[in-house]
N, C-alpha and C positions, 0 to 999 in steps of 0.2 A: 504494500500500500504506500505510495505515495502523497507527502504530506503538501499541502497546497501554503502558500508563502503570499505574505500581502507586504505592501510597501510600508515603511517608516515612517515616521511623523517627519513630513518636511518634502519626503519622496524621495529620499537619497537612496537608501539600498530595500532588499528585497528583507523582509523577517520572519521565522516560522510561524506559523498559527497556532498550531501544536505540535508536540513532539511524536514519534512512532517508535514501533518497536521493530520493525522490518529491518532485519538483517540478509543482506544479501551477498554474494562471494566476493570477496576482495578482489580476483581477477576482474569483474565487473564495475571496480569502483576506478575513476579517473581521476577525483582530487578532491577537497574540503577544504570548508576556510571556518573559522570560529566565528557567530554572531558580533557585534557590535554590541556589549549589555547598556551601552548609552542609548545606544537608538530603538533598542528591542527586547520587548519584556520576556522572551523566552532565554534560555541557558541554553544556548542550541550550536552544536556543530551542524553543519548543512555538508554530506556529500554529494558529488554530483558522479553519475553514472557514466558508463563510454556512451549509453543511449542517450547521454544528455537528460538522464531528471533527477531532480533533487532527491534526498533524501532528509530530516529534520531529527536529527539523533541526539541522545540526551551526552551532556559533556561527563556525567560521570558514569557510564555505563561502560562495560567491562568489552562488550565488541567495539563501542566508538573507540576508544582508546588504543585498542588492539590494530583496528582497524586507519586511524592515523597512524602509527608506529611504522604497519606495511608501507602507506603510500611515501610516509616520507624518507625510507630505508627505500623503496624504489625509484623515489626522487633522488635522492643521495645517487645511487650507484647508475643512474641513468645520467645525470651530468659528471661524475669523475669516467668515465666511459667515453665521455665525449671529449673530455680537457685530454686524454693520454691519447686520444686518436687524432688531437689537432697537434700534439706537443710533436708526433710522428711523419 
């Protein structure tokens, strides 16, 4: 289930509405960024899928965490991959 996301007071960024529990396989996940708690009353990580749709996951839950940990360990080792193949 996908969570639906409304705009901020002001219209700056997008914010969840409510949180889910849908945990989907990390190969499917492309990237997340942490809510803004200035602009947005939720505690929310937002991932976004390779199919482009959000997800609104809770920041202390035991897959978000896990589930950041993967993307930016594949973040990590996807740009040092690319800095030793320009250094060549």
């Amino acid at each position: 289930m996908m969570v639906p996301t409304a705009l901020a007071q002001g219209g700056i960024s997008n914010c969840c509405l409510k949180i889910t529990g849908t945990k989907v396989h990390r190969d499917s996940l492309k990237s997340y960024y942490v809510e803004d708690p200035s602009s947005c009353t939720q505690n929310a990580v937002v991932f976004t899928t390779i199919m482009g749709r959000r997800i609104c996951a809770s920041q202390t839950n035991v897959w978000t965490k896990t589930s950041m940990a993967y993307l930016d360990g594949k973040n990590w080792q996807r740009i040092h991959t690319t800095l030793k193949q320009q250094r060549h």
